[in-house]
C-alpha positions as CSV (number, residue, x, y, z in Angstrom):
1,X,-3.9,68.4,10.0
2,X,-4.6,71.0,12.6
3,X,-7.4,71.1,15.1
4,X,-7.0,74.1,17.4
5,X,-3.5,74.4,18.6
6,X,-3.2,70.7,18.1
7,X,-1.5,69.7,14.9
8,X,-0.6,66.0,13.5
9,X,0.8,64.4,10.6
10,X,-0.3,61.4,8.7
11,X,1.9,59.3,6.7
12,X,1.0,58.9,3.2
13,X,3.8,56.6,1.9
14,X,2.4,53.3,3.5
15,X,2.1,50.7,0.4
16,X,-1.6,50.2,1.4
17,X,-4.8,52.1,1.7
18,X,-5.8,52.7,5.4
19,X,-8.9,54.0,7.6
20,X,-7.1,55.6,10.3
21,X,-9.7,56.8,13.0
22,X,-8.2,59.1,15.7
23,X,-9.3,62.4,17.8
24,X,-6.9,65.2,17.9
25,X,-7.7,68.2,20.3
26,X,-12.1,67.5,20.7
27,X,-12.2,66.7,17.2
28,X,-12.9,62.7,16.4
29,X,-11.8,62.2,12.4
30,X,-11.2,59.6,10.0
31,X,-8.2,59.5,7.6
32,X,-9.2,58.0,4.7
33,X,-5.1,57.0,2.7
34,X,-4.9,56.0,-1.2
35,X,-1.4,54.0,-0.5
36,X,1.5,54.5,-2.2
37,X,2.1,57.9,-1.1
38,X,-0.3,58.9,-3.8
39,X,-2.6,61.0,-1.5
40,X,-5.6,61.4,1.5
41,X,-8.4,62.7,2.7
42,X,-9.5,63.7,6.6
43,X,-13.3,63.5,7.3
44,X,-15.5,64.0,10.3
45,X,-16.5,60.6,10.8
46,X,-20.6,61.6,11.0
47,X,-23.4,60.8,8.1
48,X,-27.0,61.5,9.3
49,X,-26.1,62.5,12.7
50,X,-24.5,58.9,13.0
51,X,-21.2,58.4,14.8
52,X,-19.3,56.0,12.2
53,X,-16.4,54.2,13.3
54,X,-14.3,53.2,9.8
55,X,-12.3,50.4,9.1
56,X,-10.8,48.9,5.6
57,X,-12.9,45.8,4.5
58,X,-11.2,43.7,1.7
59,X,-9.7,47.0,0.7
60,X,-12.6,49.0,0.7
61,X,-13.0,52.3,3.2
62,X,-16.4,50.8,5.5
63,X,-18.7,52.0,8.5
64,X,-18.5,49.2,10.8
65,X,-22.1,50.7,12.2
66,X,-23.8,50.3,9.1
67,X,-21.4,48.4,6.3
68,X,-21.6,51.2,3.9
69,X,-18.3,51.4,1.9
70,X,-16.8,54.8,1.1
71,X,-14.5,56.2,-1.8
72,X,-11.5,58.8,-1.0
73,X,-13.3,61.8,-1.6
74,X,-15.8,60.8,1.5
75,X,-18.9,59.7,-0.4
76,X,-20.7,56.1,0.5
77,X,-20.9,54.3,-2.8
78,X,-22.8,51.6,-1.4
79,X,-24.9,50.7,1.9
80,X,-27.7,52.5,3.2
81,X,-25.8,55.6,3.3
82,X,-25.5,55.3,-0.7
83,X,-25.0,58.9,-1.3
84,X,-24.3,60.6,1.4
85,X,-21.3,62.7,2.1
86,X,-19.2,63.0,4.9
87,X,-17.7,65.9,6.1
88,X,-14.3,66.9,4.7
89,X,-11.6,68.5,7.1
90,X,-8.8,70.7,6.0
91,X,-5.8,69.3,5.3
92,X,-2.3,70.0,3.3
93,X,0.2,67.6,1.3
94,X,3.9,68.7,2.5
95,X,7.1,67.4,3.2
96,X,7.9,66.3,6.5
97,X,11.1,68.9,6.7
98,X,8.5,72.0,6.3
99,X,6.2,70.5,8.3
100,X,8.6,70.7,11.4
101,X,9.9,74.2,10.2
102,X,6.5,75.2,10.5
103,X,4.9,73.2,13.3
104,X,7.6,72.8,15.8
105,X,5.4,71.1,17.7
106,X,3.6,68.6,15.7
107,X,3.0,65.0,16.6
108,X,3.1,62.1,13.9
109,X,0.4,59.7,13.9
110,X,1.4,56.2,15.4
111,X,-0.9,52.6,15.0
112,X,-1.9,51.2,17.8
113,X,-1.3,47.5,17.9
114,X,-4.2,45.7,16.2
115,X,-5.9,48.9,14.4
């Protein structure tokens, strides 16, 4: 994902789905992962001129501001913000070798402890 100059990878081969939150250049985002490597989405974590910090709830993408749970393509599904669609962000699929061949200076995405 790129955000001005700034430009990060997310690993997509976790076994799990994940809600990644994380800023990159003045941009806050969320990073919604499928697990298994089998694909992602990046959103601008906003819905109703809301700031929505998301976390994964008994496997389910959820605000913690409002408890609304989200599917992959950035859509609430349930909660009072049933309906509404976040922001996507562009992003690309590649492999990590082109990646670097093409972003020399791209950064990789790293948990902190207890996120």
């Amino acid at each position: 994902m790129k955000v001005g100059d700034a430009v990060r990878a997310y690993r997509l081969d976790d076994t799990a789905p994940n809600a990644i939150m994380d800023s990159l250049g003045d941009q806050r985002l969320v990073v919604f992962t499928a697990g298994g490597g089998t694909g992602g989405a990046a959103y601008k974590p906003v819905a109703r001129g809301q700031k929505l910090t998301f976390v994964l709830r008994e496997g389910k993408y959820t605000d913690q501001e409002t408890g609304s749970v989200w599917n992959l393509a950035g859509t609430a599904i349930d909660g009072s913000l049933k309906g509404t669609n976040l922001i996507p962000l562009p992003t690309k699929t590649s492999f990590w070798f082109a990646l670097v061949a093409a972003e020399p200076d791209i950064t990789v995405y790293e948990a902190v402890s207890g996120q």
